[in-house]
DOSE-425847 format. One record per residue (C-alpha): x, y, z. Coordinates in steps of 0.2 Angstrom, whole numbers, padded with zeros to 4 digits, always signed. Layout:
XYZ;...
//
This chain:
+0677-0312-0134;+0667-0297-0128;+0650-0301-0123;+0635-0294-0133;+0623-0281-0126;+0608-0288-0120;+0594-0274-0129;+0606-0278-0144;+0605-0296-0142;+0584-0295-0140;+0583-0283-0156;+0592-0296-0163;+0582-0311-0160;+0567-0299-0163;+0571-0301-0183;+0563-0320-0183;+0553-0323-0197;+0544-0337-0187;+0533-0327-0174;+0518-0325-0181;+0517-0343-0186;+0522-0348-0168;+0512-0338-0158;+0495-0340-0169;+0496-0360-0165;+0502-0353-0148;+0487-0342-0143;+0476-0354-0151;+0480-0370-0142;+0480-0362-0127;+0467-0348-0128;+0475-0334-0125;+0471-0315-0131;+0483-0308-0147;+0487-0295-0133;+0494-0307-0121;+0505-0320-0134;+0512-0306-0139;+0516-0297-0122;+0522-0317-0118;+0533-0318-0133;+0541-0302-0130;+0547-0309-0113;+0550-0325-0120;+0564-0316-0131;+0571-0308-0116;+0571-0325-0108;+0583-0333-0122;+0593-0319-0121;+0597-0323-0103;+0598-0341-0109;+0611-0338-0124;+0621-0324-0118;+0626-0337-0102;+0629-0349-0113;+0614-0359-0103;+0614-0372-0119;+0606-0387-0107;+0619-0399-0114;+0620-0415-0105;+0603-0409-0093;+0614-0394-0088;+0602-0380-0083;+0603-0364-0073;+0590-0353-0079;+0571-0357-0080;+0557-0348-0083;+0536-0348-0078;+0526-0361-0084;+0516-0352-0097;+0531-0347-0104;+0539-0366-0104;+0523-0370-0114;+0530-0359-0127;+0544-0363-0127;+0539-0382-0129;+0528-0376-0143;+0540-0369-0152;+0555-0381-0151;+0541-0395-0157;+0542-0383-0174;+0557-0390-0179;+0561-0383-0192;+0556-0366-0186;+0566-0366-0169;+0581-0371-0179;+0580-0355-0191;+0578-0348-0173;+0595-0354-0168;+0603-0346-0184;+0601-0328-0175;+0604-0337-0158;+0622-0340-0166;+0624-0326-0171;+0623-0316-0155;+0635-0330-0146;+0646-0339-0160;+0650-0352-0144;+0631-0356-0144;+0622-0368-0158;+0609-0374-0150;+0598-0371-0134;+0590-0386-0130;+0574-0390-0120;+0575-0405-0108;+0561-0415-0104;+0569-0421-0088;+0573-0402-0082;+0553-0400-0084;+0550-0414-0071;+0563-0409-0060;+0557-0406-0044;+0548-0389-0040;+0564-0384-0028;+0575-0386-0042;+0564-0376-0052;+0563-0361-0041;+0582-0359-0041;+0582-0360-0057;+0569-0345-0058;+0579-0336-0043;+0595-0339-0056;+0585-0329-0070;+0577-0314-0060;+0595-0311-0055;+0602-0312-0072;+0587-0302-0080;+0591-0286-0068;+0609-0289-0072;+0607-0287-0091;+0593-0276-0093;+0593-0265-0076;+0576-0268-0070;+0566-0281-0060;+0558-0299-0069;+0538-0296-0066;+0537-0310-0078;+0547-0325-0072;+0532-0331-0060;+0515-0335-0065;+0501-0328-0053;+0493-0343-0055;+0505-0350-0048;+0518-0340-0038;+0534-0345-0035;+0546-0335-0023;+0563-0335-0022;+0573-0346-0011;+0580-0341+0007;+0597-0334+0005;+0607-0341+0022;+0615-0328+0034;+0630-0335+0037;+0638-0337+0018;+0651-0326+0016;+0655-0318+0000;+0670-0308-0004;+0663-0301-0020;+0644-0295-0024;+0634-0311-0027;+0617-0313-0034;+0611-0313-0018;+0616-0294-0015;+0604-0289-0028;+0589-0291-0016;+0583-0283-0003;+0583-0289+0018;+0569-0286+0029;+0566-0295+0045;+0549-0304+0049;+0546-0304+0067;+0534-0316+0074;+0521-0310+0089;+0517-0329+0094;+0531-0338+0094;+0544-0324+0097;+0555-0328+0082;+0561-0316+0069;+0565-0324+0048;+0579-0312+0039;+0571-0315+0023;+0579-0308+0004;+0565-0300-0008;+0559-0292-0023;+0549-0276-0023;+0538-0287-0039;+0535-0301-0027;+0517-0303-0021;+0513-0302-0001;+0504-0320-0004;+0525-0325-0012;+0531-0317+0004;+0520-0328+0015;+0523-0343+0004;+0542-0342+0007;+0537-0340+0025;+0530-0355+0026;+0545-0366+0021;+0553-0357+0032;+0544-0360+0047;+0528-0372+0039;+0514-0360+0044;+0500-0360+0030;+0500-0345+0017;+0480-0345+0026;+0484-0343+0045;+0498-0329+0041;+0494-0311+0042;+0507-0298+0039;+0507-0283+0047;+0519-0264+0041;+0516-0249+0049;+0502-0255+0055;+0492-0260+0043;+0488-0278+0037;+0495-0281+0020;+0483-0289+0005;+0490-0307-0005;+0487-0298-0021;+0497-0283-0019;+0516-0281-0023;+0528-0278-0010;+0532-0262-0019;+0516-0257-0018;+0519-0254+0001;+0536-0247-0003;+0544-0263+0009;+0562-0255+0010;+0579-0266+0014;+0582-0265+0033;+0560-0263+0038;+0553-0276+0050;+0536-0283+0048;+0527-0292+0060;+0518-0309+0056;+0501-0312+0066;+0495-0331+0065;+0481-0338+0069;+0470-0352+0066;+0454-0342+0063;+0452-0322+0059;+0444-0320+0075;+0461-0319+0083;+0468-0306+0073;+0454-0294+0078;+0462-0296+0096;+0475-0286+0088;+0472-0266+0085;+0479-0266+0066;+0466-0261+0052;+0469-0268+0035;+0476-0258+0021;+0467-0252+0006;
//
């Protein structure tokens, strides 16, 4: 059976009958603008895509694809509808005659936040696989949640998920050491640092990362400073700001 397109799958889930009823308990309980549930449901859409199109069902706690917390809320929300969620289902067959049901686990949801961020990994890959562009919506910037590190030394015969990020060397100026590190150009320089620091446990608050020069802001994307596969950055830690000044780099607008 030929797999359906992925716009045509949305448009399809896009027919429910249920939204408004959904997202005006939604935007209530959690007070949120009309604007944003709407913007949130849009993605949530494109989120069970993913979901129904992989035949990601969560039978038996099975899981490969997650999403941000705000959007698990609604989710949540929206399966607790009963009857609403299963109407939902009837266009969710329809895209994938193999896929009745796309259940919510309670014991995914309490898994721990490792698993979770593969799971999220799982879904910014399948997301630019299926609809050619990046997820700027599968972390929440309240709560950011990079990727994992991809190691070096698997070898892959055939182009894997991993080959759908870009490589750029961090280079250390106090310890000497060099991280090869995959990214987004969506992920935010505080992500970037965040991953850093499992890689080598210095705080997101000691690192300053340095590109052509200039210090990078937390709250920019990595696109924003046109980070390129193959560039090297240099990471500057210290335990107060006074250090950095040592160095001659100016911050970045």
């Amino acid at each position: 059976m030929q797999r359906m397109n992925a716009f045509k799958a949305k448009d399809i889930l896009s027919t429910y009958n249920g939204k408004n009823h959904i997202c005006d308990l939604f935007w209530r309980k959690e007070n949120l603008s009309k604007t944003a549930i709407n913007i949130l449901w849009d993605h949530y859409l494109e989120f069970m895509t993913i979901k129904v199109l992989a035949f990601d069902t969560g039978v038996k706690n099975q899981m490969k694809y997650s999403t941000s917390q705000i959007m698990e809320s609604l989710w949540n929300a929206h399966v607790q509808c009963t009857e609403r969620y299963q109407q939902f289902m009837l266009l969710v067959n329809k895209i994938n005659p193999m896929v009745d049901f796309i259940h919510h686990s309670l014991e995914m949801s309490i898994s721990s936040e490792t698993s979770k961020k593969k799971r999220r990994y799982n879904t910014a890959i399948a997301y630019r696989k299926l609809f050619n562009k990046e997820c700027k919506w599968i972390y929440d910037e309240t709560e950011p949640n990079p990727p994992i590190p991809i190691k070096e030394s698997r070898k892959r015969k055939q182009k894997s998920v991993a080959d759908e990020y870009s490589k750029i060397y961090v280079k250390s100026l106090n310890g000497n050491k060099t991280h090869t590190i995959r990214i987004v150009s969506c992920m935010t320089v505080k992500q970037l640092k965040q991953l850093i620091k499992t890689l080598d446990g210095t705080s997101v608050e000691r690192q300053h990362l340095i590109l052509a020069g200039k210090e990078l802001q937390d709250q920019c994307l990595l696109g924003h400073y046109c980070v390129r596969s193959g560039c090297t950055m240099h990471l500057v830690c210290s335990k107060t700001s006074r250090m950095l000044q040592k160095v001659n780099f100016r911050r970045s607008p």
